[in-house]
LUMDREN-132715 format. One record per atom (N, C-alpha, C): residue in one letter; z, x, y; atom name; residue number from 0. Coordinates in steps of 0.05 Angstrom, whole numbers, always signed. Each point is the difference from the previous one (the first is absolute). Example, Ala and Ser with C-alpha at 12.3 -4.5 7.8 and 13.67 -1.06 7.14 Angstrom:
2
+----+--------+--------+--------+----+-----+
: aa :      w :      u :      v : at :   i :
+----+--------+--------+--------+----+-----+
:  A :   +156 :   +264 :   -114 :  N :   0 :
:  A :     +0 :    -18 :    +24 : CA :   0 :
:  A :     +0 :    +18 :    +24 :  C :   0 :
:  S :    -14 :     -7 :    +21 :  N :   1 :
:  S :     +1 :    +16 :    +24 : CA :   1 :
:  S :    +14 :    -15 :    +22 :  C :   1 :
+----+--------+--------+--------+----+-----+
This chain:
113
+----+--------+--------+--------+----+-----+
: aa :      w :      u :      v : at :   i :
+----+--------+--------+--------+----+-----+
:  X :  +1102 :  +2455 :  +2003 :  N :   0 :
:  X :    +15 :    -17 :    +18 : CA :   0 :
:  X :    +15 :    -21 :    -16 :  C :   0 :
:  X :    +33 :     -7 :    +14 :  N :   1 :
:  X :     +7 :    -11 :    -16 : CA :   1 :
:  X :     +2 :    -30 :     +9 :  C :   1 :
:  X :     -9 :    -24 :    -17 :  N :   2 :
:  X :     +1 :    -29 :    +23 : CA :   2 :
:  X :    +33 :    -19 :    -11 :  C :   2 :
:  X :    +14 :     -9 :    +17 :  N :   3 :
:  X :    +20 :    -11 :     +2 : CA :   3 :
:  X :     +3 :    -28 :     +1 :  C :   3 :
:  X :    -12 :    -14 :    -23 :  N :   4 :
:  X :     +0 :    -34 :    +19 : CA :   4 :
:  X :    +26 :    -16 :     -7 :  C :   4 :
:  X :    +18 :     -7 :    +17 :  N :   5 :
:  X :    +14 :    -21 :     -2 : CA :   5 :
:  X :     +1 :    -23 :    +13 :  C :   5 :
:  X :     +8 :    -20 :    -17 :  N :   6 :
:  X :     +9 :    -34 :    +18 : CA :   6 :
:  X :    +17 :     -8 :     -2 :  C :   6 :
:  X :     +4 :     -6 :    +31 :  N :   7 :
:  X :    +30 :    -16 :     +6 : CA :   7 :
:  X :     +5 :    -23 :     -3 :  C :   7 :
:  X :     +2 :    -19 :    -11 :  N :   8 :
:  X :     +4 :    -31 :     +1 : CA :   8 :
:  X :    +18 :     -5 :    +26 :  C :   8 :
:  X :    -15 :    -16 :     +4 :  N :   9 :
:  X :    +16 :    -17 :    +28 : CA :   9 :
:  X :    +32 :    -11 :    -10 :  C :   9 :
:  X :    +13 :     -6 :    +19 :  N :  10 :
:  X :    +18 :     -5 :     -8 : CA :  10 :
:  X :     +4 :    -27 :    +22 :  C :  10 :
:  X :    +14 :    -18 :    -12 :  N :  11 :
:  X :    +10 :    -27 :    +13 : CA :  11 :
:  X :    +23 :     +0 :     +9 :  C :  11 :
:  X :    +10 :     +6 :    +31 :  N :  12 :
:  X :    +31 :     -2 :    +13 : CA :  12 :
:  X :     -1 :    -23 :     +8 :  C :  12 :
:  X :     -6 :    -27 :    -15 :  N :  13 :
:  X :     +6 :    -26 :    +20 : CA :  13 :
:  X :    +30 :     +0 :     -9 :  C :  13 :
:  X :    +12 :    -19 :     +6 :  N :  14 :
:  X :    +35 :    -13 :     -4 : CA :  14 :
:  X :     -6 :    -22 :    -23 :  C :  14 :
:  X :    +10 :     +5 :    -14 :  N :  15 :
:  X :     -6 :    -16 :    -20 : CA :  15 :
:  X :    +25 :    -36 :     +0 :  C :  15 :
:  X :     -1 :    -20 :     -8 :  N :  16 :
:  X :     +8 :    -13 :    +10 : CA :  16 :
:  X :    +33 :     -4 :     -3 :  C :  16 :
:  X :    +13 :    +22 :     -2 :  N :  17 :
:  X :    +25 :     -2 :     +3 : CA :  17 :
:  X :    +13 :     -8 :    -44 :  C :  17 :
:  X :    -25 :     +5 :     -5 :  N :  18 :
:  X :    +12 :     +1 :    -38 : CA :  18 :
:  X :    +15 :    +24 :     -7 :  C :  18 :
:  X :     +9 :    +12 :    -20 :  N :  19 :
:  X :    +10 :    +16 :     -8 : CA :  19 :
:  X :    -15 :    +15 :     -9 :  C :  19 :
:  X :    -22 :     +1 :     -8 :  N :  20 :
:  X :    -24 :     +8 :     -7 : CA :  20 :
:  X :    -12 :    +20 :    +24 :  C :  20 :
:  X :     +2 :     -9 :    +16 :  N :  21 :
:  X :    -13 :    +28 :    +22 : CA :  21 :
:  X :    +17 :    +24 :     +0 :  C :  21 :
:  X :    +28 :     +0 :     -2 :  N :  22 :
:  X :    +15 :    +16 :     -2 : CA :  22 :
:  X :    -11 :    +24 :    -21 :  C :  22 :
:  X :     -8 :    -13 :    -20 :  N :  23 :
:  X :     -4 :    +12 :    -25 : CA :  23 :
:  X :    -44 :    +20 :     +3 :  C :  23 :
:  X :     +0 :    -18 :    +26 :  N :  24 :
:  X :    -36 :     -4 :     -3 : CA :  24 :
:  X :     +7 :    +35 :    +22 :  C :  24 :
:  X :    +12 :     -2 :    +16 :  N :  25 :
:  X :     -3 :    +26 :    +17 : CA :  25 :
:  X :    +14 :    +16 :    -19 :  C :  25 :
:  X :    +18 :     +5 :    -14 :  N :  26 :
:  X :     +6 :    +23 :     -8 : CA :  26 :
:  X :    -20 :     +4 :    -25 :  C :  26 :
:  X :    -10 :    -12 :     -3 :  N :  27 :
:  X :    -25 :    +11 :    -27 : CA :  27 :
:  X :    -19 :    +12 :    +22 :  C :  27 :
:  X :     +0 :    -11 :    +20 :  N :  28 :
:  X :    -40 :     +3 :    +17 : CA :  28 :
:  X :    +23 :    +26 :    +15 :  C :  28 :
:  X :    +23 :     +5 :    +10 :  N :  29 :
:  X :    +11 :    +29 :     +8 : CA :  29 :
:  X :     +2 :    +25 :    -35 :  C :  29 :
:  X :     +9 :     -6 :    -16 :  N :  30 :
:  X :     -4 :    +15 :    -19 : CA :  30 :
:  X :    -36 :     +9 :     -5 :  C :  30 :
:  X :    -13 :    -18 :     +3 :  N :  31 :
:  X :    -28 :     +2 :     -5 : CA :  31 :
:  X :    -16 :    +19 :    +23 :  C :  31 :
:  X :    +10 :     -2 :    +26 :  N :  32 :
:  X :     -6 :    +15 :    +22 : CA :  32 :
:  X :     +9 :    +35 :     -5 :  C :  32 :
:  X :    +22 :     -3 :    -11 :  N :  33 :
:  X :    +15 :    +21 :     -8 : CA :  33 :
:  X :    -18 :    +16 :    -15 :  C :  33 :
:  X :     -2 :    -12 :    -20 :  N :  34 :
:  X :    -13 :    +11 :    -23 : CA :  34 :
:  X :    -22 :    +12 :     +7 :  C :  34 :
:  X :    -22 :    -15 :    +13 :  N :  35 :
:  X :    -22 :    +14 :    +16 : CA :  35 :
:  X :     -2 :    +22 :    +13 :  C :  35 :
:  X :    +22 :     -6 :    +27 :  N :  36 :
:  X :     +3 :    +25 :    +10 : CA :  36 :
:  X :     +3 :    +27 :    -16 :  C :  36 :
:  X :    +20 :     -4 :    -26 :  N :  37 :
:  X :     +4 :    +26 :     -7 : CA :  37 :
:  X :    -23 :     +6 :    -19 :  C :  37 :
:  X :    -15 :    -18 :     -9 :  N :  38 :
:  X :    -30 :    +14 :    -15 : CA :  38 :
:  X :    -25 :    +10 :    +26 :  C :  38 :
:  X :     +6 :    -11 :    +26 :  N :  39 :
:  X :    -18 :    +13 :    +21 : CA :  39 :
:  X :    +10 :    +30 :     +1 :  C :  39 :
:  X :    +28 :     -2 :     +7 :  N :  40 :
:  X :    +10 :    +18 :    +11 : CA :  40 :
:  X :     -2 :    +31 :    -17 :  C :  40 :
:  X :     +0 :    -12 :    -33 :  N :  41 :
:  X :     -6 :    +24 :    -18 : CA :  41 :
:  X :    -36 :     +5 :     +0 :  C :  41 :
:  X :    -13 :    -21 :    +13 :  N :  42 :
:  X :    -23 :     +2 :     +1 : CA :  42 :
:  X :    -11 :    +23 :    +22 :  C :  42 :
:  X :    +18 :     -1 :    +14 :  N :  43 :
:  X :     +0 :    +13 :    +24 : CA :  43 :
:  X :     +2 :    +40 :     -4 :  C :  43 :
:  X :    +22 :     -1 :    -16 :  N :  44 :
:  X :     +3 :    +26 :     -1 : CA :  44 :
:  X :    -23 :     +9 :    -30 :  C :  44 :
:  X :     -7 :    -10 :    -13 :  N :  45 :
:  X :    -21 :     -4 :    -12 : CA :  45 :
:  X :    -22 :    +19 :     +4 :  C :  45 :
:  X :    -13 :    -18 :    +33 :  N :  46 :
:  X :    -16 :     +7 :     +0 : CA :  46 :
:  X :     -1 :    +32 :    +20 :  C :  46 :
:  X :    +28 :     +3 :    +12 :  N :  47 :
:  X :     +4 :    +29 :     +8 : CA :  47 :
:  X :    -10 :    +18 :    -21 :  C :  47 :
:  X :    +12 :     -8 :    -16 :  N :  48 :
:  X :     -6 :    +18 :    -29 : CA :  48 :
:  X :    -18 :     +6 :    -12 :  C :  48 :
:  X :    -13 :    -28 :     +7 :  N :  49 :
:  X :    -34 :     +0 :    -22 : CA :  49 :
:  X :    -22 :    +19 :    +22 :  C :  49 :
:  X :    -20 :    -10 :    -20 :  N :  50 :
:  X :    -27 :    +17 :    +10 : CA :  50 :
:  X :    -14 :    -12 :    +24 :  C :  50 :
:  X :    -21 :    +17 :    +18 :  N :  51 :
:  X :     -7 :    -18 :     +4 : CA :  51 :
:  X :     -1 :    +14 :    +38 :  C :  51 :
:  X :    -21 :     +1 :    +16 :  N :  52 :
:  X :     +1 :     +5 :    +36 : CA :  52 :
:  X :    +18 :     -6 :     +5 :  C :  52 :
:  X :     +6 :    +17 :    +15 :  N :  53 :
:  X :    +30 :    -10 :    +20 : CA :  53 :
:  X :     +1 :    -20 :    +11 :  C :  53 :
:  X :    -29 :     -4 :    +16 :  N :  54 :
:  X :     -2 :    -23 :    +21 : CA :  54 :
:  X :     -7 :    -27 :    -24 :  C :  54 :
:  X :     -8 :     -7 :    -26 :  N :  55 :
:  X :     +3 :    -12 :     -8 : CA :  55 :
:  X :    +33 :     -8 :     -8 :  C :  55 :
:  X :    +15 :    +20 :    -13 :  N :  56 :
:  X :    +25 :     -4 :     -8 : CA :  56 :
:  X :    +17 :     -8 :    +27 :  C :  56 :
:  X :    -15 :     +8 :    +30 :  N :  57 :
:  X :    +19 :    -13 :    +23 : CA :  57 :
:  X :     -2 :    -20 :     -1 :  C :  57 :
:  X :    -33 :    -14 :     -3 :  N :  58 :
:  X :     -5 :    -40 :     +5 : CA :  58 :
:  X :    +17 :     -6 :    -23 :  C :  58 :
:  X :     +0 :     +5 :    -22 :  N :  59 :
:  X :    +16 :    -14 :    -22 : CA :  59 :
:  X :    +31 :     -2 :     +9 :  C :  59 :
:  X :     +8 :    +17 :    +12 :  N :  60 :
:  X :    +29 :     +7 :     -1 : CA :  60 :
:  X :     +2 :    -22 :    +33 :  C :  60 :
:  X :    -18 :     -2 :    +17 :  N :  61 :
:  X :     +8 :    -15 :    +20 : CA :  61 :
:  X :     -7 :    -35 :    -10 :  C :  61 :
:  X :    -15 :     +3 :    -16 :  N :  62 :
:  X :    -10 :    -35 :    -16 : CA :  62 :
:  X :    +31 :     -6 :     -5 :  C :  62 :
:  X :    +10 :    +10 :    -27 :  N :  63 :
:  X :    +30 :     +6 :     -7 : CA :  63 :
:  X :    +27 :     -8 :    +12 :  C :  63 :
:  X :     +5 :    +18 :    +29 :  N :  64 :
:  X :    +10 :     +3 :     +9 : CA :  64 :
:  X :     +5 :    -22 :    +15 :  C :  64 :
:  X :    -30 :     -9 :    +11 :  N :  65 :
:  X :     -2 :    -40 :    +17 : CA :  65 :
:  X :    +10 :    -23 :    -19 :  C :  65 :
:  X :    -12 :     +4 :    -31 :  N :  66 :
:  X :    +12 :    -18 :    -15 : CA :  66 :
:  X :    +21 :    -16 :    -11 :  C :  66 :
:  X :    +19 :    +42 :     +2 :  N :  67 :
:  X :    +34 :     +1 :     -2 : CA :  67 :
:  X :    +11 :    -22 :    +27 :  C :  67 :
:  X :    -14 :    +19 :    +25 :  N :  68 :
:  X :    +20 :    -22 :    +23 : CA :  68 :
:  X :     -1 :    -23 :     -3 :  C :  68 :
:  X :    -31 :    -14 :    -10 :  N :  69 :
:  X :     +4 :    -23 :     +5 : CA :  69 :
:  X :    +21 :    -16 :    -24 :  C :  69 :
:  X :     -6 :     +9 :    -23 :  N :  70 :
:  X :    +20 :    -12 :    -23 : CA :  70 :
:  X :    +29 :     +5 :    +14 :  C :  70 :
:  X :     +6 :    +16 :    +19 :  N :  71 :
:  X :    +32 :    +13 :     +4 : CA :  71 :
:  X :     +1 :    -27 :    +22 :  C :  71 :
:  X :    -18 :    -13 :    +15 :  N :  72 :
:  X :     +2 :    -13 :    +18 : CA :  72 :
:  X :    +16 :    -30 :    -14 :  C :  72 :
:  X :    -23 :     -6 :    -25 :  N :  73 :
:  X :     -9 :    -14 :    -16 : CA :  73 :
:  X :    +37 :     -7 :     -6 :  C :  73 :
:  X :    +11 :    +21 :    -12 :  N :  74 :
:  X :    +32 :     +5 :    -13 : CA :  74 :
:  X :    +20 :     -6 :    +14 :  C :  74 :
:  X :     -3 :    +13 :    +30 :  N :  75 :
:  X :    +23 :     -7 :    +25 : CA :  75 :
:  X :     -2 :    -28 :     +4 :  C :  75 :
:  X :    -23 :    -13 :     +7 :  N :  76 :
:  X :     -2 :    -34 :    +11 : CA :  76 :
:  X :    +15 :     -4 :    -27 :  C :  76 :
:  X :     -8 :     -4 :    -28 :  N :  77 :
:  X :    +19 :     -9 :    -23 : CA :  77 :
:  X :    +32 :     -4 :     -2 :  C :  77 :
:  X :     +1 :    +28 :     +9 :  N :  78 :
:  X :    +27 :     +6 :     +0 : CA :  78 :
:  X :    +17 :    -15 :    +13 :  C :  78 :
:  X :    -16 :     -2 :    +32 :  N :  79 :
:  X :    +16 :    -14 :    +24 : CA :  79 :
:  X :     +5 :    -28 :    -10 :  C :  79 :
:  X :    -32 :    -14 :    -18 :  N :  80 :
:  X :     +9 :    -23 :     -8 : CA :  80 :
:  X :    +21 :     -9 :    -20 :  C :  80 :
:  X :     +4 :    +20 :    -16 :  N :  81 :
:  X :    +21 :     -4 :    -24 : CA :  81 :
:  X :    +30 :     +6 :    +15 :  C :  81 :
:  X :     +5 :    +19 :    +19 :  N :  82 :
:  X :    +25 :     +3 :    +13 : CA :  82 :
:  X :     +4 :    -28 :    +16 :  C :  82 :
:  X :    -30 :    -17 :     +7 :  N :  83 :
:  X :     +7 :    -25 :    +21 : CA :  83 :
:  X :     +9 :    -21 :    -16 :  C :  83 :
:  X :    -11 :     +5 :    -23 :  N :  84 :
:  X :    +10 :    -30 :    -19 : CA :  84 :
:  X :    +23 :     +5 :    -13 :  C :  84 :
:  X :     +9 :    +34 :    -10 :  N :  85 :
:  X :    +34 :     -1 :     -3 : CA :  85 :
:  X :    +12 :     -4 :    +18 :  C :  85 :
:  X :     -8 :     +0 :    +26 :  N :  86 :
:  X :    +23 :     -6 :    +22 : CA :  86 :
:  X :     +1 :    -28 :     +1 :  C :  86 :
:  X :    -20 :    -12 :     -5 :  N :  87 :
:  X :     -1 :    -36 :     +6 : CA :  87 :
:  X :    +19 :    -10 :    -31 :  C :  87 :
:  X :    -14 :    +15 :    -20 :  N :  88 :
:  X :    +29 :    -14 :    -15 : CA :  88 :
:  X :    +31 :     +7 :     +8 :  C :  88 :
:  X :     +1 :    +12 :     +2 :  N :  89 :
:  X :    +27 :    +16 :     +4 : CA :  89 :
:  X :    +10 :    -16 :    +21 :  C :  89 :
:  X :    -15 :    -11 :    +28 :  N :  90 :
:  X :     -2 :    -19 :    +20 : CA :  90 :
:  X :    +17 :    -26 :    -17 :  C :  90 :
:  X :    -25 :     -5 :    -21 :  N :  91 :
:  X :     +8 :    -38 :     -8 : CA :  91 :
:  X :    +36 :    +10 :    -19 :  C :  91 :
:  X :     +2 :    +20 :    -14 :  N :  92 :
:  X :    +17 :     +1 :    -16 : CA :  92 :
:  X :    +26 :     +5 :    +27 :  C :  92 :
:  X :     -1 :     +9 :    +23 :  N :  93 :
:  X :    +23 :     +0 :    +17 : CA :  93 :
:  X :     +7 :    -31 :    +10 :  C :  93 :
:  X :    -22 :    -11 :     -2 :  N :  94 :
:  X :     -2 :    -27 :    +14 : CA :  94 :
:  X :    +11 :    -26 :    -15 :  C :  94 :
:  X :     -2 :     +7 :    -26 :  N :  95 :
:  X :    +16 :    -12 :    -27 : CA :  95 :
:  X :    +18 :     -3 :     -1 :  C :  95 :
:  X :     +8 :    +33 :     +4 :  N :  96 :
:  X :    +33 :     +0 :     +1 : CA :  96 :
:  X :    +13 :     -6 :    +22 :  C :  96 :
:  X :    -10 :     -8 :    +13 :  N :  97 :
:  X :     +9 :     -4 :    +31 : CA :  97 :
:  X :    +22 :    -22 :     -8 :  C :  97 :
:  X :    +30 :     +0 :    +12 :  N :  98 :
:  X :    +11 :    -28 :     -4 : CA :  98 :
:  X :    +20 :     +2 :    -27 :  C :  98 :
:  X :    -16 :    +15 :    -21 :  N :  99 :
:  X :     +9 :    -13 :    -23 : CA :  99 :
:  X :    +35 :    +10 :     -9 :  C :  99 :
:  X :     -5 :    +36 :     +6 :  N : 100 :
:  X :    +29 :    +10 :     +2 : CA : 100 :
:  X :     +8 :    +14 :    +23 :  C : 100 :
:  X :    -18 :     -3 :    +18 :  N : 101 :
:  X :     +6 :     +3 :    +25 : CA : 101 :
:  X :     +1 :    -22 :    +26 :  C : 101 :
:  X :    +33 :     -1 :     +2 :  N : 102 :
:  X :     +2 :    -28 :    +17 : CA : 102 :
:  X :     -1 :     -1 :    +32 :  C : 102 :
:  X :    -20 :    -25 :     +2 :  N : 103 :
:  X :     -3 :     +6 :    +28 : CA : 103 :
:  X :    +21 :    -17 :    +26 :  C : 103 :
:  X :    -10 :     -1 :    +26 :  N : 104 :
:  X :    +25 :     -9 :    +15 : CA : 104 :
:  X :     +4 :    -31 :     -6 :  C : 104 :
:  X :    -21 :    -12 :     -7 :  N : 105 :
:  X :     +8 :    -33 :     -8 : CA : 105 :
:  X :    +11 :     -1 :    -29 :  C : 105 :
:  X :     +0 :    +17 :    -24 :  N : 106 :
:  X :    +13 :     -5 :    -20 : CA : 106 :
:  X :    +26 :    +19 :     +1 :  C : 106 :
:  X :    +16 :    +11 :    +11 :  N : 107 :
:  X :    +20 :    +13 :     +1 : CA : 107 :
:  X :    +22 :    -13 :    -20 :  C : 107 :
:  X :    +19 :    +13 :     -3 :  N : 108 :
:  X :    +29 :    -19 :    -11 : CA : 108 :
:  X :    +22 :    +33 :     +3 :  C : 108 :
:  X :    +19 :    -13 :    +18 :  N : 109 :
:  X :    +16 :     +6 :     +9 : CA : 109 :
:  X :    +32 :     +9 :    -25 :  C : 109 :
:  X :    +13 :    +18 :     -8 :  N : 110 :
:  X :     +8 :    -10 :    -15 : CA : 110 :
:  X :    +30 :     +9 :    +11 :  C : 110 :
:  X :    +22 :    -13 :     -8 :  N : 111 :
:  X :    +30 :    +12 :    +20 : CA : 111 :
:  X :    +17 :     +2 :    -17 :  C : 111 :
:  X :    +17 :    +24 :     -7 :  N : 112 :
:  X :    +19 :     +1 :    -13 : CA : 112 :
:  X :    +28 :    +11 :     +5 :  C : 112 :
+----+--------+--------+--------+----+-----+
């Protein structure tokens, strides 16, 4: 029989306090999710392959299979958060430019020739 142990480290989705540094903190902890998945996922076909009861090689392959979703769960919330904080900059950088070469109805100037 063949035994399969892996561990997932938890992962931390709080909002970090608006530094530039979280930006950088989800795409390492999404690359790192990544990476997992695809050592489960080869773990997976693995154990199709290896030795070992069927009905054992099914629990392994359904242990596996729960661990993938949850890391895939784990990757989407990340994701949503890294797409929410490029949109909030992208937000402050429209809001910057607001005014500066685009003139609004109180700064107008008329010009006649």
């Amino acid at each position: 029989m063949t035994t399969i142990q892996t561990s997932t480290p938890s992962v931390q989705t709080g909002s970090s306090g608006g530094s530039s540094s979280g930006a950088s903190g989800i795409a390492s902890q999404i690359s790192r999710l990544t990476s997992q998945i695809t050592k489960l996922t080869q773990q997976l076909k693995d154990v199709a392959k290896g030795s070992g009861s069927t009905e054992d090689k099914k629990k392994q392959q359904e242990l596996l299979q729960a661990q993938i979703k949850m890391l895939q769960a784990q990757l989407a919330q990340l994701q949503r958060q890294q797409a929410e904080e490029a949109q909030q900059k992208q937000d402050q950088k429209q809001g910057k430019m607001e005014g500066v070469n685009s003139p609004s109805a109180d700064h107008q100037i008329d010009i006649y020739i």
